[in-house]
C-alpha positions as CSV (number, residue, x, y, z in Angstrom):
1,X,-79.7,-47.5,143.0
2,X,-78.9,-49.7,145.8
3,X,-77.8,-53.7,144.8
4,X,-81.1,-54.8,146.3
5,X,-83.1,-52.5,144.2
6,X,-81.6,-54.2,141.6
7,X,-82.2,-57.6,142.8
8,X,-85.5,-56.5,143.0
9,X,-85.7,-55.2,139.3
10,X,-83.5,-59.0,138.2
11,X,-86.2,-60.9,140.2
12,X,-89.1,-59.3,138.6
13,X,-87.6,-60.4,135.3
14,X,-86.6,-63.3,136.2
15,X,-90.6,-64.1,136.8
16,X,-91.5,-62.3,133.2
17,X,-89.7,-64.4,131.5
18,X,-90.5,-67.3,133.4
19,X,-94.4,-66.5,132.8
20,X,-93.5,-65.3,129.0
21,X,-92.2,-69.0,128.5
22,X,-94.1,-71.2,131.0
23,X,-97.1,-69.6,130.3
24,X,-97.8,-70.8,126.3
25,X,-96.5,-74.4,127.2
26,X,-98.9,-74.3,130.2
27,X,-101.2,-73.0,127.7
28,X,-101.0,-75.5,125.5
29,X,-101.1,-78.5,128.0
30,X,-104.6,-76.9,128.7
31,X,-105.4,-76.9,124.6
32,X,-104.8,-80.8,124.9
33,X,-108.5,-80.9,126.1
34,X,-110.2,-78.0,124.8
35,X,-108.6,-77.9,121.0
36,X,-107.4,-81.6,120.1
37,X,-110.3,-83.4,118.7
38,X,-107.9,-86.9,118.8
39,X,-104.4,-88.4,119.9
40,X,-103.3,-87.2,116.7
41,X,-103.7,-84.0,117.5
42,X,-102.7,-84.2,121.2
43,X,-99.3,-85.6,120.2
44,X,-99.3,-82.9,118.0
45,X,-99.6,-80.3,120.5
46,X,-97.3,-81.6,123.1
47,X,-94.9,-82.0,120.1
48,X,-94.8,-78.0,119.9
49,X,-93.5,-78.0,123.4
50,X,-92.0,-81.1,123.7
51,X,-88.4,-79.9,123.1
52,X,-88.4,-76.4,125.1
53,X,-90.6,-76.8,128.0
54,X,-88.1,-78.6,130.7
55,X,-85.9,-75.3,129.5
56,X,-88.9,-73.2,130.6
57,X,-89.1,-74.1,134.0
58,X,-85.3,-73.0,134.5
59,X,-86.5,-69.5,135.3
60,X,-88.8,-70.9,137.9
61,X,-85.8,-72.4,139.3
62,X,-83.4,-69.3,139.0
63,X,-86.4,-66.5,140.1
64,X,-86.6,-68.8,143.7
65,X,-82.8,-69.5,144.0
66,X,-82.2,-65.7,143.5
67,X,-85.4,-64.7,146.1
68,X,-83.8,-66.8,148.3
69,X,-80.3,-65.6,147.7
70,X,-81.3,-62.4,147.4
71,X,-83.9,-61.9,149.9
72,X,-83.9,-64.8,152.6
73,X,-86.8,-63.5,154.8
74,X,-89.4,-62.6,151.7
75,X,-88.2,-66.2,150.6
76,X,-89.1,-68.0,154.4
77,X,-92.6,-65.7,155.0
78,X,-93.7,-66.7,151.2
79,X,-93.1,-70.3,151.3
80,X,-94.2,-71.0,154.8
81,X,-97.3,-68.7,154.6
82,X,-98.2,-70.3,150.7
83,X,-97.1,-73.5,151.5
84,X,-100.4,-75.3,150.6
85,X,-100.8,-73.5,147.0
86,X,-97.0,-73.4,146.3
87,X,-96.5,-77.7,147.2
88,X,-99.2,-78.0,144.7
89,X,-98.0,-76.3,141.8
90,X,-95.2,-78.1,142.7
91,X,-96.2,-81.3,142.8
92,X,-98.3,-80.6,139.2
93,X,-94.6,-79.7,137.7
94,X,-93.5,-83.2,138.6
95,X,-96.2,-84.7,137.6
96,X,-96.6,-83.0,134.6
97,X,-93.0,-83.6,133.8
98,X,-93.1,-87.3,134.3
99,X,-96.9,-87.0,131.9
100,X,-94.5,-85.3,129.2
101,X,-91.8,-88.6,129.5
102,X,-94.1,-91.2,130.4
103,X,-96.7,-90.9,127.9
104,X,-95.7,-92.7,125.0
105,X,-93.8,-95.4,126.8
106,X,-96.9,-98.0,126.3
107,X,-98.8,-98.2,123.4
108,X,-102.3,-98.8,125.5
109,X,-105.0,-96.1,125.0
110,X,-105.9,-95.8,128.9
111,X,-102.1,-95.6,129.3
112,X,-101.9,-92.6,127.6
113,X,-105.5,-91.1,128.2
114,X,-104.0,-91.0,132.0
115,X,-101.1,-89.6,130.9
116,X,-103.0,-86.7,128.4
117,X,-105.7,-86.1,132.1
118,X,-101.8,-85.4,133.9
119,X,-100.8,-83.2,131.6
120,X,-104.1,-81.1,131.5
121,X,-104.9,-80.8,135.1
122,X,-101.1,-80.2,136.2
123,X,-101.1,-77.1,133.4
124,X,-104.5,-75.7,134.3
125,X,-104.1,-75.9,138.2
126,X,-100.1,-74.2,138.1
127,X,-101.8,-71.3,136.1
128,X,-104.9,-70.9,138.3
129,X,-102.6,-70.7,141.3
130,X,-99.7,-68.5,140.2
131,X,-102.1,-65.8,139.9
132,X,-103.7,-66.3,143.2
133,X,-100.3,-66.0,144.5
134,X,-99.6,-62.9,143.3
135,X,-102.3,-61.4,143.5
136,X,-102.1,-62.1,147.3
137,X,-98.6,-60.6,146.9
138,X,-99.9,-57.1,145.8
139,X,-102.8,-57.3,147.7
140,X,-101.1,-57.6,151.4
141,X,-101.1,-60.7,153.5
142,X,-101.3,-61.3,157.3
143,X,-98.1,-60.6,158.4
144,X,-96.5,-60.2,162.3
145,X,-94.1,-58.0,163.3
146,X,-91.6,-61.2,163.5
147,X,-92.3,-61.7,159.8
148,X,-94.4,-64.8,160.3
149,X,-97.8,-65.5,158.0
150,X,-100.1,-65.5,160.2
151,X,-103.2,-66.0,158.2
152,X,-104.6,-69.0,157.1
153,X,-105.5,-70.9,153.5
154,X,-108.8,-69.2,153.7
155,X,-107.3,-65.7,153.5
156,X,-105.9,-66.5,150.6
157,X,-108.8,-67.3,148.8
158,X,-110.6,-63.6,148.1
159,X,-112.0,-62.1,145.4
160,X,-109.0,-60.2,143.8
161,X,-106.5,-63.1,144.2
162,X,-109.4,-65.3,142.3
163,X,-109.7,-63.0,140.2
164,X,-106.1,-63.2,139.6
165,X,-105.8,-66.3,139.3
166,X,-108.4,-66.5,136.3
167,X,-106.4,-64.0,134.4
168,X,-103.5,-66.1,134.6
169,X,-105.4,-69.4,133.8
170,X,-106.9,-67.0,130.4
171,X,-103.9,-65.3,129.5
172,X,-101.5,-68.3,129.4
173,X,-104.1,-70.1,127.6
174,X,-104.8,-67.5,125.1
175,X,-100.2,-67.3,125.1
176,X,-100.7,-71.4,124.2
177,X,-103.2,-71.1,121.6
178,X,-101.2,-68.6,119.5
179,X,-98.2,-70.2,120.1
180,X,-99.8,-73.7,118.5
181,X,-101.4,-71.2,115.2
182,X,-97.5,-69.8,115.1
183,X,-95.8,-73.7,115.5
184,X,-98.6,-76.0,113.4
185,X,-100.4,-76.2,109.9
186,X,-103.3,-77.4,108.4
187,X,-106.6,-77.6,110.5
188,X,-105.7,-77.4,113.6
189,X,-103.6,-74.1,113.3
190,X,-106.9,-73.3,111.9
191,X,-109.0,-73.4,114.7
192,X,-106.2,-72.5,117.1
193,X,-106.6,-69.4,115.6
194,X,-110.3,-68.9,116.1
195,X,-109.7,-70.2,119.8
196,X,-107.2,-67.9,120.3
197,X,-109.5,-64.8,118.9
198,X,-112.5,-66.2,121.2
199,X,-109.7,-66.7,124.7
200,X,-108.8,-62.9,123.5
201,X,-111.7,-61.7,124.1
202,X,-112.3,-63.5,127.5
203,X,-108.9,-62.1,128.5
204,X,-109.0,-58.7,127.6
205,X,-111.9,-58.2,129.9
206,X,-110.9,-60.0,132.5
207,X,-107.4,-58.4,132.6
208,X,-108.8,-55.0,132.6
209,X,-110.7,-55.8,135.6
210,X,-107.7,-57.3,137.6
211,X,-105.6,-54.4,136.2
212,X,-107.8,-51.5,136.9
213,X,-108.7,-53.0,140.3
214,X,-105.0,-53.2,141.3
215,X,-103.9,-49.6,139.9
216,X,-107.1,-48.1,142.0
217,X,-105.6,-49.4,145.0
218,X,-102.3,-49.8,145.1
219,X,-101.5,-47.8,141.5
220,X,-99.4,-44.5,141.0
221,X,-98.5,-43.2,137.7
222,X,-95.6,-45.5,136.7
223,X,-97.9,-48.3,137.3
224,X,-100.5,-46.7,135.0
225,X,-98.1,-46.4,132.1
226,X,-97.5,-50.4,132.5
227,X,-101.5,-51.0,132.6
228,X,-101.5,-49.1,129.6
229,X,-99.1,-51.0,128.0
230,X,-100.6,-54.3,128.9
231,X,-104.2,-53.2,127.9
232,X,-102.8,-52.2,124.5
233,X,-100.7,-54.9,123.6
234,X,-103.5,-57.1,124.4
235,X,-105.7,-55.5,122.3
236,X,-103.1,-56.1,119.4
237,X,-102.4,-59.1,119.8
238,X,-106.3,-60.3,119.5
239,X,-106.6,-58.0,116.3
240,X,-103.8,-59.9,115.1
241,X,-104.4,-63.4,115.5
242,X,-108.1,-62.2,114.1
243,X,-105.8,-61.7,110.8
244,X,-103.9,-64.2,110.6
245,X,-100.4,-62.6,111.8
246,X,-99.4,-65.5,114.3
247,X,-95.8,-64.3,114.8
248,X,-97.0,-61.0,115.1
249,X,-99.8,-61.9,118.1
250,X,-97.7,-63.5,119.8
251,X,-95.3,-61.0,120.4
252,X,-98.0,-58.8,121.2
253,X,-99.1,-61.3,123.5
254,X,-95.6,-61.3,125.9
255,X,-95.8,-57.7,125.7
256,X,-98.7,-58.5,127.5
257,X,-97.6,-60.7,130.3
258,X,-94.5,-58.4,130.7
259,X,-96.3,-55.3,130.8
260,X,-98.6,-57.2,133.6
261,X,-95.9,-58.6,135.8
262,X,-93.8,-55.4,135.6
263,X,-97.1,-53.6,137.0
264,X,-97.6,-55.6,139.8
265,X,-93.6,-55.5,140.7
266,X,-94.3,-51.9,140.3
267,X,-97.1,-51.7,142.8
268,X,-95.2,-53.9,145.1
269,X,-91.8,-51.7,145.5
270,X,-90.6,-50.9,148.1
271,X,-92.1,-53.8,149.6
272,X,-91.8,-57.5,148.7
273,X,-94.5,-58.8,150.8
274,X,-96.9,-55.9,152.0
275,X,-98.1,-56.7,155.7
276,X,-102.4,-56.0,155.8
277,X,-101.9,-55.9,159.7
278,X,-100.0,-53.0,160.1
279,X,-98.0,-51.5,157.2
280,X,-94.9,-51.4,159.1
281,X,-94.6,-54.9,159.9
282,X,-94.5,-55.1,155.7
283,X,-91.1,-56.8,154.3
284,X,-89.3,-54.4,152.0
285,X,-86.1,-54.8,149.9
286,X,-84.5,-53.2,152.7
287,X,-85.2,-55.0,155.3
288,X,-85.9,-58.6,153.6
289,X,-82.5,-58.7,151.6
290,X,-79.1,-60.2,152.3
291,X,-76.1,-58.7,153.2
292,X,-74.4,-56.3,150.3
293,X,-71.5,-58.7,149.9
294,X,-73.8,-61.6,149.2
295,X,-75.4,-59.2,146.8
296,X,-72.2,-58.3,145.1
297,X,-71.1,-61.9,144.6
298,X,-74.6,-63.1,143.0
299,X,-74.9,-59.8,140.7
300,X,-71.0,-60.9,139.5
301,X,-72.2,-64.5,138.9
302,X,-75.4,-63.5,137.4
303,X,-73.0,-61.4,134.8
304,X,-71.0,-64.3,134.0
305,X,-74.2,-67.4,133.7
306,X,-77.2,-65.1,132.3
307,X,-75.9,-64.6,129.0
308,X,-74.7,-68.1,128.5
309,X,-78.2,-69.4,129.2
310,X,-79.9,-67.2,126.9
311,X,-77.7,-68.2,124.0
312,X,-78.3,-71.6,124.7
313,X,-82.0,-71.2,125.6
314,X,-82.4,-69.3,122.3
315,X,-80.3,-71.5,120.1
316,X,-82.5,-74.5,121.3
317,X,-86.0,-72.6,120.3
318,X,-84.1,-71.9,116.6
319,X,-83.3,-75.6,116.1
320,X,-87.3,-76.5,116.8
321,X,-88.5,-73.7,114.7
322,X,-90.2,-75.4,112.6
323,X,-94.2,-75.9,111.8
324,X,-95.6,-79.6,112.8
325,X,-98.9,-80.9,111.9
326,X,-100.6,-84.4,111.6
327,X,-99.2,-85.3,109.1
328,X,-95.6,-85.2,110.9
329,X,-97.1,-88.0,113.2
330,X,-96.0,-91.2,111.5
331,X,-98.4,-93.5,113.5
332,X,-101.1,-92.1,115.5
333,X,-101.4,-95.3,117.4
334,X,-98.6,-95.1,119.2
């Protein structure tokens, strides 16, 4: 295997665990509004993410410092030709940020009803989007024998990267709401449960959709053992939230997302960015990477750092292991 087949493979889990972790705290930040029946229980739920989720967005950070390290021109023809979708989940991560630190500064209710709206929408739109991304990723994009985008927001928009785009909004959500039955007690792990069972559902047949559509047209048999995976772990994890295993759903449940992104990775190789115009205008690792000394120098650093922040990344998640509930919430006024 070549050191940009590798980088390939390191990039593609780089994004799993990106969506493994981002994904529940997105979740969540969209249960603000569909499961919290007061500020109580808002504070509540941010409370479950409140000390991991900056952490979180580290592997966004590291999965587009690597793609562009790695893989200059996929990194250039990606965020020129998504500029519009990508700038906007970017700007929701700021602002959602600044919603997480800002919040409880003032005491007023509007204050922080503003803030809790923030924190909503800039969790719902990143998920919606991510998925249209990618699913424009597998699907093939207008792309010139330069390597320039040469389509417009429009093209974007079709049916399979919509599609897309709602399995990612479902499945992170679904992620959230077992994460908050696994992190709080008393009535609200309650109902996140029963949530969680309903969002199961939902996903389950919307991921089959996007998954069988994608393995009947870009699918081999590799890809069809990751599907397979997916499908079942899904499937698990909604029989186990149904009875009352939290940790055990929730596992099931990254399974899931794993399984999903390492099937659409799968589909993608050799390429990176599949031209729709003309097959050989498509960016592969071959032609999209960096030179083989850059290669060797980032796969020698990424030795040394990787396991450093995994320890630290993990340690942090054991110090907040803890259940919360209400009751933890010393005054609900503030």
């Amino acid at each position: 295997m070549e050191l940009h087949d590798i980088w390939f493979v390191l990039i593609a889990v780089l994004w799993t665990g990106y969506f493994f972790l981002e994904g529940f705290d997105f979740g969540v930040g969209v249960l603000t509004k569909l499961l919290a029946r007061d500020r109580a229980e808002k504070r509540v739920l941010i409370n479950t993410i409140g000390p991991v989720w900056d952490g979180n967005e580290v592997w966004l950070l590291t999965a587009g410092g690597a793609t562009f390290a790695a893989f200059p021109d996929w990194y250039a023809t990606l965020f020129s030709g998504f500029y519009l979708p990508l700038l906007a989940i970017l700007l929701c991560l700021i602002v959602r940020g600044v919603a997480f630190e800002y919040r409880a500064k003032r005491p007023e209710p509007r204050w922080q009803h503003n803030w809790e709206q923030a924190i909503f929408w800039c969790s719902l739109v990143p998920a919606v989007l991510w998925g249209v991304a990618f699913g424009n990723l597998v699907r093939g994009v207008k792309i010139d024998a330069s390597k320039e985008y040469v389509g417009g927001l429009v093209d974007l928009l079709n049916p399979y990267a919509l599609l897309g785009g709602l399995v990612t909004l479902t499945l992170f959500t679904f992620h959230g709401a077992v994460f908050t039955a696994l992190k709080t007690v008393g009535d609200i792990r309650e109902r996140a449960r029963k949530l969680a069972f309903a969002l199961g559902l939902l996903t389950a047949a919307l991921s089959v959709a996007f998954l069988s559509w994608t393995q009947v047209s870009r699918g081999d048999g590799t890809s069809l053992v990751a599907m397979a995976v997916a499908v079942l772990a899904l499937a698990g994890a909604v029989v186990a939230i149904k009875a009352g295993r939290e940790g055990w759903s929730f596992a099931l449940s990254g399974v899931t997302i794993a399984a999903a992104v390492a099937m659409l990775f799968l589909t993608l190789f050799p390429n990176v960015m599949p031209s729709s115009l003309n097959p050989d205008w498509s960016l592969t690792v071959t032609n999209a990477s960096s030179s083989p000394y850059t290669l060797k120098i980032m796969t020698w650093c990424a030795g040394i750092a990787t396991p450093l922040v995994l320890l630290y990344q993990g340690w942090t998640y054991w110090v907040f292991r803890k259940r919360i509930g209400t009751q933890h919430i010393a005054d609900a006024a503030h």
